[in-house]
N, C-alpha and C positions, 0 to 999 in steps of 0.2 A: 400585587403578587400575594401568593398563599403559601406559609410555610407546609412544608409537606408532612406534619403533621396538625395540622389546622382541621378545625371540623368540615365539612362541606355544608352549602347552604343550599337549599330550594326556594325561592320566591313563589309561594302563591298567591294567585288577583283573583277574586271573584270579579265578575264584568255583566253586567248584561245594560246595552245599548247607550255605552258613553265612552266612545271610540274617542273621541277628543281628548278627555282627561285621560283616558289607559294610556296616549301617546304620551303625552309628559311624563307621566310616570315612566314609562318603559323608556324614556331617553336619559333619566337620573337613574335609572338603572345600568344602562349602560356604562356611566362614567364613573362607576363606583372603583374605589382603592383597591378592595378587594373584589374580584369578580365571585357573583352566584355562581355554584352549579351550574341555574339552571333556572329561567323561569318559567315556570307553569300560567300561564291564564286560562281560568275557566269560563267557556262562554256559556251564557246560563239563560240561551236563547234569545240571544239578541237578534234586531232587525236592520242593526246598523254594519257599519265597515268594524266593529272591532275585532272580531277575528282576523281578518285581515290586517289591521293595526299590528296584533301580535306575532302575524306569522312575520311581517315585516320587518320586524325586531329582529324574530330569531326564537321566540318564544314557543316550549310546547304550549298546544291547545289541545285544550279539556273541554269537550262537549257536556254538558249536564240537561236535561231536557225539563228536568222537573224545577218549574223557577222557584227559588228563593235563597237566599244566603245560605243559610245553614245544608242545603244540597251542595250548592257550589262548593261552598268551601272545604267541604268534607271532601269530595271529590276530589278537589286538588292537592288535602293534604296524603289521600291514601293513591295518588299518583307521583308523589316526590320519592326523590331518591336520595337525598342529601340527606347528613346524620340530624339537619338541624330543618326546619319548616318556618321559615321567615314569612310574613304575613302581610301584606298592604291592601289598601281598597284602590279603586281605579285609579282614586282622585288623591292617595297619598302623594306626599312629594316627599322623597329620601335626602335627605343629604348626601356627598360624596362616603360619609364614613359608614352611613347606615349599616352594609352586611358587615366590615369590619368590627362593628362595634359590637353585634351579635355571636363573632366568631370569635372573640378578644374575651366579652364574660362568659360564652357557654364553655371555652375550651378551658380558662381556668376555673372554670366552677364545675368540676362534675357533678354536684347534687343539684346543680339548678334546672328546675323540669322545663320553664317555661319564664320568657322574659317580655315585658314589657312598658310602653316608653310614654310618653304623652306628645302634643301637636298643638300647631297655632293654626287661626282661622285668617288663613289667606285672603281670602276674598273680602273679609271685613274691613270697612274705615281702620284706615291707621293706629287711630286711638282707641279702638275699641279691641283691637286682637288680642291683645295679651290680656284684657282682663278677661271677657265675654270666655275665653281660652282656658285660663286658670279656673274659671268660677263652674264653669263644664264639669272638666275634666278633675278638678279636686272633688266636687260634687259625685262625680260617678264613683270616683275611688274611694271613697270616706263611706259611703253606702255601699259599695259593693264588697268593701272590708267587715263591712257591719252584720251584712247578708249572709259572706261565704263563710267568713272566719280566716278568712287568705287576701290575699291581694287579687284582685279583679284583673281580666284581660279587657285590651279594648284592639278589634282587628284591625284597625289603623294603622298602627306602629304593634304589631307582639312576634314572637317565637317562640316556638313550643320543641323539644326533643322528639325527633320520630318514632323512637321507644316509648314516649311517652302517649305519645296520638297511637301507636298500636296499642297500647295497654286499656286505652279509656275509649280506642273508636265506636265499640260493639254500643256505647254507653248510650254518646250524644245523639241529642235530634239532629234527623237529617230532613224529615218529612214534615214540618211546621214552621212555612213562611213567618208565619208572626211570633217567631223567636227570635231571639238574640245570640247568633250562635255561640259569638268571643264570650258573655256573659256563662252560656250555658256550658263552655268548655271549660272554663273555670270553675265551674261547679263540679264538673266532673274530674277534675284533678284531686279531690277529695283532700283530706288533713295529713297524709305522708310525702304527700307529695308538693312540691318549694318553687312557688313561682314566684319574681323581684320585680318589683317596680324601678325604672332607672332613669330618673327624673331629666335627666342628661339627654337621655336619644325621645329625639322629637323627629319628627316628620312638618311637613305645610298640610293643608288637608280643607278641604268647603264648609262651610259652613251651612250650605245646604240644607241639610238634616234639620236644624231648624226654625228653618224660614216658613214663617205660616201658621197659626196655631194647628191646623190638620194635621200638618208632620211632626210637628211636637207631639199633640196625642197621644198619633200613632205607634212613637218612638216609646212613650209611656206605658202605652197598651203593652206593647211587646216586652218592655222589662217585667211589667207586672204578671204578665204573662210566665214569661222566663220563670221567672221568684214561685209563682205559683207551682209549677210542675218539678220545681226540682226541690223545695221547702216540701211538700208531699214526701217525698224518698227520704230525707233529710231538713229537718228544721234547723233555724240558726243556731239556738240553743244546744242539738248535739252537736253542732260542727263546730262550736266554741269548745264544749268538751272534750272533742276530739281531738281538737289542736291541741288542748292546754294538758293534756294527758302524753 
């Protein structure tokens, strides 16, 4: 149940051609405490059943044609309706409290623009999840603190304020597959604006991403990527400044 005046949520999933994973997700969505709004999947032309995965649910679908992340996902956030834009990938797994727990800090916190959480690597040997997990994900956020001058998004587990995504949408890439969009949205939240890390709200999530040195690279390329084009507008050094002013 949702108090009536609780924020509302939107779920957006980027998706393209992993109907399997979008299913478990969207059935840990369904069993949540608090129900979403609403979830959005964008299909970002896939050639499998996931669109139909989502309508199964009960999900709106979001056609996007131009493939890659940062299309999708921009599509889905400027098609939500909820005060708040809750974020997964196919293959996140929520816990029951997930949108609770988003609805719990945004509603007491009104300054906070944008929240987000960390994940264990499911699919990993037993023993190796939590560290291979930690050593990621503390990795991305110690550099991406370093880069932004703020706390980093990562779109696995994040949410962002729909005031907020209107304020900065005009900003983000939406048309360069080989970006990072979570990376690049948090760059565009700029030094006024308060996103938290909350070490607490996790997700399960594959480990896929990097398996392989190719997908490592890749995943390199596109940060380096990312860093490049938004250190151009802004270098680290004035967005230190900026903060600290």
């Amino acid at each position: 149940m949702r108090p009536d005046d609780a924020l509302r949520v939107s779920v957006v999933i980027p998706v393209r051609d992993d109907a399997v994973a979008l299913d478990r997700c969207l059935a840990l969505l369904a069993g949540q405490t608090v129900a979403p709004l609403e979830v959005v999947v964008v299909d970002n032309g896939s050639s499998d059943g996931s669109a139909a995965v989502a309508h199964r649910w009960g999900a709106t679908v979001v056609h996007e044609p131009r493939v890659g992340i940062p299309s999708a996902a921009a599509a889905g956030y400027d098609a939500a309706k909820g005060e708040i834009i809750g974020r997964l990938d196919a293959d996140s797994r929520p816990d029951p409290y997930w949108v609770a727990t988003i609805v719990r800090r945004m509603t007491s916190d009104p300054d906070l623009d944008a929240l987000t959480g960390t994940g264990v690597f499911h699919d990993l040997p037993r023993g190796l999840r939590t560290v291979v997990s930690i050593a990621y994900l503390g990795t991305y956020y110690v550099l991406g603190l370093l880069a932004l001058g703020h706390t980093a998004l990562w779109g696995s587990c994040m949410a962002v304020r729909t005031t907020t995504w209107s304020a900065v949408r005009e900003h983000a890439v939406r048309d360069d597959a080989e970006v990072h969009d979570d990376l690049d949205l948090a760059f565009r939240l700029g030094a006024r604006r308060t996103p938290r890390l909350d070490r607490g709200w996790r997700v399960g999530c594959s480990a896929r991403s990097l398996r392989g040195r190719l997908q490592r690279r890749r995943r390199m390329d596109r940060a380096w990527r990312t860093l490049r084009l938004n250190w151009a507008v802004s270098p680290p050094w004035e967005r230190w400044r900026d903060r600290w002013r």
